[in-house]
Steps between C-alpha positions, in 0.01 A plus 500: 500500500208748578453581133407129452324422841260846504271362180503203623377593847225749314413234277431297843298741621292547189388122465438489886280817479270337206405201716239499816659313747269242639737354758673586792803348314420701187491811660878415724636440123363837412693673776788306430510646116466852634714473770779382278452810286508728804796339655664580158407855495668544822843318395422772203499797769103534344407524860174703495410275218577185660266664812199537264519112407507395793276678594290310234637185623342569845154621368493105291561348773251672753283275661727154458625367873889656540784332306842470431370732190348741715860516661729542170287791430553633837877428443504647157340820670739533752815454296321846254470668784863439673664572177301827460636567867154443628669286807189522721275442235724213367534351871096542509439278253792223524352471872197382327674253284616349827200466624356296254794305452518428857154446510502225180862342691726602170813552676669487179316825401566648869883464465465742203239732629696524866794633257269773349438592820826480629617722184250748583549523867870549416433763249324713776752460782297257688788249532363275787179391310706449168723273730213312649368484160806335360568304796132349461586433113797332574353284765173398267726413221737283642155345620353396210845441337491839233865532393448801326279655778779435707757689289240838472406490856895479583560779262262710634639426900849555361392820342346638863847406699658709232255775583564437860845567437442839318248658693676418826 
């Protein structure tokens, strides 16, 4: 219900704005609060809004060692820009996301991201990295035991055999 979840996300980002973050910690929950409200924005189509917060979220954040944070605003980014149609853009910065994610060992968070990518890769025509991207995410995920990562990264190998089919 985005008529219910939108104050409460603003009302988030109010109460984190009025306090100085002292912490490393402090400043990760501050992301978190405007990430959530950006992510939202883009399930809302808001997508140039949703850019500008997390653009926001970035600039709190500058200066703390790279986290999973750092990568869910990455992510968030990236899923603006592919539903604008910004593919390269959107490919740009879930290739970041991985990074860090690979970089921190959250395979959890790779399963998904690999799927962004794989999405986006699809999306352009550029079928074999969206099937090494799935492949990858399938692999990873029966690794560290992620039903539901599983199940996307399936969906998303299923969906390029069924392109295979029709641009054959």
């Amino acid at each position: 219900d985005y008529d219910r979840a939108l104050p409460a996300y603003k009302r988030v980002r109010e109460l984190l704005a009025d306090f100085e973050p002292g912490t490393k910690e402090a400043q990760l929950e501050k992301i978190r609060g405007i990430n959530a409200l950006a992510g939202l924005y883009v399930r809302m189509g808001k997508y140039e809004k949703a850019m500008q917060i997390c653009v926001e979220a970035l600039r709190t954040i500058e200066g703390v060692s790279e986290t999973i944070e750092h990568a869910a605003v990455f992510t968030t980014i990236g899923m603006a820009n592919y539903f604008r149609g910004n593919l390269n853009q959107a490919i740009t910065f879930h290739t970041r996301s991985l990074e860090i994610e690979e970089k921190l060992g959250d395979a959890t968070e790779m399963v998904l991201t690999l799927n962004n990518l794989g999405d986006a890769y699809m999306a352009l025509g550029r079928y074999q990295d969206a099937k090494q991207c799935f492949d990858r995410a399938v692999e990873l995920s029966e690794e560290v035991g992620d039903p539901y990562g599983r199940a996307l990264s399936l969906h998303g190998l299923g969906n390029f055999y069924l392109a295979m089919g029709v641009v054959q």
